[in-house]
Structures are given as C-alpha cells and as structure tokens.
C-alpha positions, 0 to 999 in steps of 0.5 A, a space after each residue: 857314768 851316764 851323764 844327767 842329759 843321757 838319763 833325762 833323753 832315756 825317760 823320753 819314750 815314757 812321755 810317748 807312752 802317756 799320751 797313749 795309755 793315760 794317767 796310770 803311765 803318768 804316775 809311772 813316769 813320775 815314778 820313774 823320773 826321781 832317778 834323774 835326781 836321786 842318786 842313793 845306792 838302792 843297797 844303802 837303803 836296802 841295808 838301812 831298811 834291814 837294819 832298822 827292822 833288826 834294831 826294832 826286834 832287839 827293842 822289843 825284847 830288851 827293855 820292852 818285853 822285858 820290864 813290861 810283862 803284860 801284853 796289854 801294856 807292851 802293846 800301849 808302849 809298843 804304840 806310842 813309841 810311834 809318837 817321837 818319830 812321827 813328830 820328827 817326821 812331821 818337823 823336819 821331813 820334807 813333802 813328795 815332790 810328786 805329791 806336790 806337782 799332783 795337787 798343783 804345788 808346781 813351785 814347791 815341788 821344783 824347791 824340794 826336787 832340786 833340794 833332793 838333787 843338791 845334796 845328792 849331786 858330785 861336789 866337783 860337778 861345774 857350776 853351768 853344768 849344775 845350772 842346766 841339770 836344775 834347769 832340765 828337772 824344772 823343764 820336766 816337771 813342768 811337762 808333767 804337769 802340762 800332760 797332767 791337766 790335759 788329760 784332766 781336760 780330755 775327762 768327759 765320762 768317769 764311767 768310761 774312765 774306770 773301764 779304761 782304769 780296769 782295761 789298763 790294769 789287766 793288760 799291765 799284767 797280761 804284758 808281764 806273763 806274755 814272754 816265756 823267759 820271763 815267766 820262768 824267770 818271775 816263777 823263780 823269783 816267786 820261789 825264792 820270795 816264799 822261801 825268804 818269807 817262810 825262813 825268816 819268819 819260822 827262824 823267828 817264831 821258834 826263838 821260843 822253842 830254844 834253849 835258854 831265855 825267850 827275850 834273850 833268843 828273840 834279841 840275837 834274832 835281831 842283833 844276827 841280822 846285821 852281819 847278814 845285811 853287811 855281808 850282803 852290802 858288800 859281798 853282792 857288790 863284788 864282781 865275782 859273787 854278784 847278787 846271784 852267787 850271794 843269793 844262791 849261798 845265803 840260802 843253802 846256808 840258811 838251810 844247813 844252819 837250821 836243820 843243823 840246829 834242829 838234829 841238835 836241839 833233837 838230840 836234847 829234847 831225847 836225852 840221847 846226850 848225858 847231863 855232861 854235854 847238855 849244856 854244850 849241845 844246848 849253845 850249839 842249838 843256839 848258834 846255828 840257829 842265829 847263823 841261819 837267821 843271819 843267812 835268811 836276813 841277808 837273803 831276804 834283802 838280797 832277794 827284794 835288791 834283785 827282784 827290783 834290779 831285774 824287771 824292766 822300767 815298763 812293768 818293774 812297779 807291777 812285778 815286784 809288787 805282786 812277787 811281794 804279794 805272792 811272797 807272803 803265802 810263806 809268811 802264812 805258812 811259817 806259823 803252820 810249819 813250826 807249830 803243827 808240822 813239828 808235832 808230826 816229827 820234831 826236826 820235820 821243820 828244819 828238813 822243809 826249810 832245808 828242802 825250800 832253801 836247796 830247791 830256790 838255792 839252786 834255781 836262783 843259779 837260772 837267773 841271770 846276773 844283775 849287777 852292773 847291768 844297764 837298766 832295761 827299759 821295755 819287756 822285750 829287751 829284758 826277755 832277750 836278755 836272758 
C-alpha cells in the first residue's frame, strides 16, 4: 500500500500544472487532493448510491403509489418526503471542506479535513505518523489557499479572464480526443453508456406492459436491483472477472432475459399458449424481465465504476462528465422504443436492447482491465497503457 507521503509527493505535478493553467486546474487539484484524506471504496459508494435509487423505486409503488391514487397527490407526498432528509442533512452533515478553503474558512476546513481523515485512517497507524499526515493535509490546504489568493491577486481584467476561462475549456477537450487509443476507447465507453441508460430505462417504463399489478412490477424493478449491485460489488472485485468480464456478462445477460421475456409475453398476447399454461407463461414473462433489469442495474453501475477507474487524473473530471452527457441520449430514446417501436412489432424492443447489449458486450472485451491498476496521472501515460 502506498504510504500517505507517496500520495501527497504524487499530487505535487498539479501544483506546477496551477501556476501555468490558472484557477480552473486549482479546482481540479482540490478535487484531486481529497484522495490523500479519503480512503472509502469508490464500490461501497457506488453500491450505496444503487441501492438508495432501488429503495426510492420500491417506495414509490408501495405505500405511495399505492394509497394515493391521484398524481396530484403523489406528487405533493413524493415532495415533501424530501423534508426529513433535508433537516437531517442540515443537522448533522458537515460543510465541504473545500467549500470552506474557497470562501476563507481556512481554520474550518482543516477541522473537517482532518475529521474526514480520523475516521477513515487504520486504527493501528502510530500516533507520530498520524501527527505528520495531519500536519501534511494542513500544510496542503494552506498552499492551496496561498495559490488561490495570488491568482485573485494577478485579476486585473475579467474580460480577459472569461477568454482564458473559454480557451481552457475547449483545450480540455481537445487533449481528451488528441490520442487515438483513447478515442476508441471513450467511443466504447460512450456505447456501453447508452446502452445501460436505454436498457435501464426501457426495462423500467414497460413494468407497465407486464403481466399482473403496475405497482407490484414497478417494486420488483427496485427490489431486483439489489442482487445486481451485490453481485457487481463482489464479483468485479474478483481477480479473475475484474470489471470488464463482469461488464461484458452483465450486459449479454441483460439482453437475453429481456428478449426472452419478450418472445414469452409474445406468446400470450397471440393466444398462441392455451388457457392451462397462461398462467405459467405469464410469471415466466414476469421473472425474465426482472432478471434482466437485475443485470442492466449491475451494469449501470459497473459501467459509471469503470469510466471513473480508466481516465487519467488530468481529464478524469472531463471524461466522465461528458460519457454521462452522451449516456443519457439512451435515456430519450428508452421512451420511443417501448412506446413506438413496439407498435411496429411486439418483440421489436427486446430484439434492439438485445442487439444494443451484444454489440457493447462484446466491445467492452477492448477495454482494458481496471482493477488493481495504479492510478494514471497524465493522458499520454493511459494512451500507452492500453
């Protein structure tokens, strides 16, 4: 394991990169120095993230949707359920330590820094070693800050300040597509995003094509999640599976529960099944369809996990954000597919999620592995990677 000095020697380049690039790459650097005091598994916080989405899906069909049958209502409830957490929050939620060290509460955000690094820190760490790494984090922020106020000092001319602002912005992305490896390797990423967002999302909104009750479909899409975010904790972290395979059989999985389930449901819908095994058929549509929403939910997550692992620190931020971005066209489309194209053919939407899941399936095999990798710090080092 990397001592607490080697990390904080690996963040110095991003003080070089702030006195050459300005204030933007001082937010960066921030970003970048809570590793040196957070040491969380980014999979714990992935999995709590999952499973508070599955939770809030399961309560809005039972009791909300439930007992309050007017959208009007169920909107207002949906609403102030907001307030208790919002209170907590408010209560016992400590403030950004970076948005301390910002607006010159330099004292505060070296209590909750530190704070942040008690709990987290090994119990059996010696107690002088403890001392110089909470001597090293206040020694940090206070050069941040230091930077900070010259650069407010060097601030002569907005006008010219927006310009550069705009000029760092487009030359941000400009070094994310300049290396070829990359590219192919972010076109992937982008694929499987859309294919995740698509999936997820079209597995959602046609709970209410199933057999049986809305509510009760629309829960066991939430409650199916969890197995999915288990086995994607655990079985990612195996040496042998690692985060590609994992995300390479989530996704085929994904498309043959679901087409599955549609040449079943198919089946009903043209009375080509008789009346003894309907009831047979209908459960079967039923269970594939949640087995393939457990497997897209494992994706997803997988898949945000991985895009987060394989960027270099230099234009992580950027990356992810904008294979988000272009994630979310599946999002839109999701609607289109389950309500139009299933018009033209009833198992047309299973046959374009199969073909979706297949095609990123199988190009995600490109990519290469991420776990137990050393983090990468500058662009060129990730494009001779792979």
């Amino acid at each position: 394991m990397e001592s607490f000095r080697a990390k904080i020697d690996q963040g110095k380049p991003f003080f070089d990169k702030i006195n050459k690039n300005g204030p933007y790459n001082l937010r960066k650097s921030v970003s970048y120095s809570r590793i040196w005091v957070s040491l969380i598994s980014e999979f714990n916080c992935t999995f709590i993230y999952g499973s508070a989405f599955s939770v809030g899906v399961f309560l809005l069909s039972y009791p909300f949707a439930l007992v309050l049958t007017d959208w009007r209502d169920l909107h207002l409830a949906v609403g102030v359920s907001y307030l208790p957490v919002a209170v907590l929050l408010f209560i016992f939620m400590d403030e950004s330590w970076k948005w301390c060290m910002d607006v010159g509460r330099v004292d505060q955000a070296k209590q909750i820094a530190n704070k942040i690094y008690n709990k987290q820190s090994p119990r059996d760490i010696d107690r002088a070693e403890n001392e110089e790494n909470l001597d090293l984090i206040s020694k940090n922020i206070d050069e941040l800050v230091r930077l900070a106020e010259n650069f407010q000092n060097n601030d002569k001319n907005k006008d010219d300040d927006d310009a550069q602002n705009i000029q760092n912005f487009i030359q941000r992305y400009k070094k994310l597509f300049r290396y070829k490896k990359v590219n192919y390797a972010t076109l992937i990423l982008f694929s499987m995003h859309t294919t995740v967002n698509t999936v997820y999302w079209g597995i959602n909104l046609n709970a209410g094509n199933l057999p049986g009750s809305d509510l009760f479909n629309q829960a066991m899409n939430g409650i199916i999640e969890f197995p999915g975010l288990i086995a994607m904790m655990y079985l990612s972290e195996l040496p042998k599976i690692g985060r590609r395979k994992f995300n390479f059989g989530a996704l085929w999985l994904t498309g043959i529960f679901y087409l599955a389930s549609e040449i079943v449901q198919t089946k009903i819908t043209t009375n080509t099944c008789d009346d003894s095994s309907k009831n047979l058929y209908e459960i079967l549509t039923q269970i594939l369809a949640y087995l393939g929403k457990m497997c897209v939910a494992g994706a997803m997550m997988s898949v945000n996990q991985y895009t987060s692992e394989f960027y270099s620190t230099d234009v992580r931020a950027d990356a992810y954000g904008l294979t988000i971005f272009l994630g979310k066209i599946g999002s839109l489309a999701a609607p289109y597919i389950i309500g139009v194209a299933a018009d033209f053919l009833p198992m047309l939407p299973g046959i374009i999620f199969m073909i979706l899941c297949g095609v990123s399936g199988t190009l995600c095999w490109w990519l290469p592995e991420t776990l137990g990798r050393p983090m990468v710090l500058k662009i060129h080092e990730l494009n001779d990677s792979i």
